[in-house]
C-alpha positions as CSV (number, residue, x, y, z in Angstrom):
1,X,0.0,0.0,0.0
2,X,1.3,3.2,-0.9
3,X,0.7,6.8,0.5
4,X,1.2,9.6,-1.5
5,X,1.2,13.5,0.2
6,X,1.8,16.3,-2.4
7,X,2.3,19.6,-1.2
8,X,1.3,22.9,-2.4
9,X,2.4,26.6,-2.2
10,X,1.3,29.9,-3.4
11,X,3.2,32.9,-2.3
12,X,0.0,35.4,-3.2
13,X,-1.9,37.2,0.0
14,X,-2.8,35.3,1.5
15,X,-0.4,32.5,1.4
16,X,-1.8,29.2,1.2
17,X,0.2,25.7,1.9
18,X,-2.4,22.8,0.3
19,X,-1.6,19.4,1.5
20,X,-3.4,16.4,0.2
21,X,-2.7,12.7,1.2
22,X,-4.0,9.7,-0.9
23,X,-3.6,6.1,0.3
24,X,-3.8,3.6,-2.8
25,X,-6.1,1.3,-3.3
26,X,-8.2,2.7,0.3
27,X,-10.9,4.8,-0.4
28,X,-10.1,7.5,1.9
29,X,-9.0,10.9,1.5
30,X,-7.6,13.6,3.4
31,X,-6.6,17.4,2.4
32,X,-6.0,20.1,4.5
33,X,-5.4,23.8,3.4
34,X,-3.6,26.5,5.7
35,X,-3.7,30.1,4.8
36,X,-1.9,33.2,6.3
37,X,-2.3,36.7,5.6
38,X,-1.4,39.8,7.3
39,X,-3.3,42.3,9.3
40,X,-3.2,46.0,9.5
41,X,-1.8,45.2,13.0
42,X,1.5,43.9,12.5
43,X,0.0,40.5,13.3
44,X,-0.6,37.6,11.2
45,X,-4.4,35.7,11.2
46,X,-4.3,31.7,10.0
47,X,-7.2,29.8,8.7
48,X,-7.0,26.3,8.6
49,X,-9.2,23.6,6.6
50,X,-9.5,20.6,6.4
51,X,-11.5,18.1,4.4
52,X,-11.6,14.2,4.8
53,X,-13.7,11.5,2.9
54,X,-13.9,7.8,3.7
55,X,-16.3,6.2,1.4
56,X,-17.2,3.1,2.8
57,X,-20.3,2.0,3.1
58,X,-22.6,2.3,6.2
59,X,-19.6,3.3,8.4
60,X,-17.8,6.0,6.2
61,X,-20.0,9.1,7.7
62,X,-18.9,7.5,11.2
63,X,-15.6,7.7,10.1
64,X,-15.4,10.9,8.9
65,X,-16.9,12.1,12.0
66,X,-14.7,10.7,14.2
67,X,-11.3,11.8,11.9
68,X,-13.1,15.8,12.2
69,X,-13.3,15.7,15.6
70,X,-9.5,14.2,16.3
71,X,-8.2,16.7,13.7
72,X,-10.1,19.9,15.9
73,X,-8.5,18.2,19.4
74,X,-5.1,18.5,17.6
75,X,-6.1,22.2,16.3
76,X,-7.3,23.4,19.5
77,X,-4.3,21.9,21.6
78,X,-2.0,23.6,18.7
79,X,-3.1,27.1,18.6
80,X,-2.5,27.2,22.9
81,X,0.8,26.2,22.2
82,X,1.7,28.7,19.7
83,X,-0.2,31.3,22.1
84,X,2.0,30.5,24.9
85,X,4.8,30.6,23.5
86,X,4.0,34.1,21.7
87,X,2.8,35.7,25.0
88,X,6.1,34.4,26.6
């Protein structure tokens, strides 16, 4: 089984990194898209999203589901670490 992430970057406003992962021969798919722009602050705002598909029946919604809610554990946990560390 092979798993293939591609990567890409634009360096427009605001800048956008695209990742995508594909797992051959599984019907699942992943991609997530982070974009950063500036404000008129001197500060920088990120929006982060992230789409996942499992298409399995009877069980893929379930799936999906469950990968959303990990993925927005790991966001939350994420964005206090970078604010502690800023405010530090």
């Amino acid at each position: 089984m092979a798993i293939a992430i591609s990567t890409s970057l634009t360096s427009a406003q605001p800048l956008q990194i695209s990742n995508v992962v594909r797992i051959e021969g599984a019907p699942v798919h992943a991609a997530v898209t982070i974009e950063l722009a500036p404000t008129a602050a001197a500060q920088t705002t990120g929006k982060i999203t992230a789409e996942f598909s499992v298409r399995v029946p009877f069980i893929g919604g379930k799936i999906e589901s469950d990968m959303a809610k990990h993925a927005e554990k790991i966001l939350t946990a994420d964005t206090h670490l970078v604010n502690s560390l800023l405010n530090s």
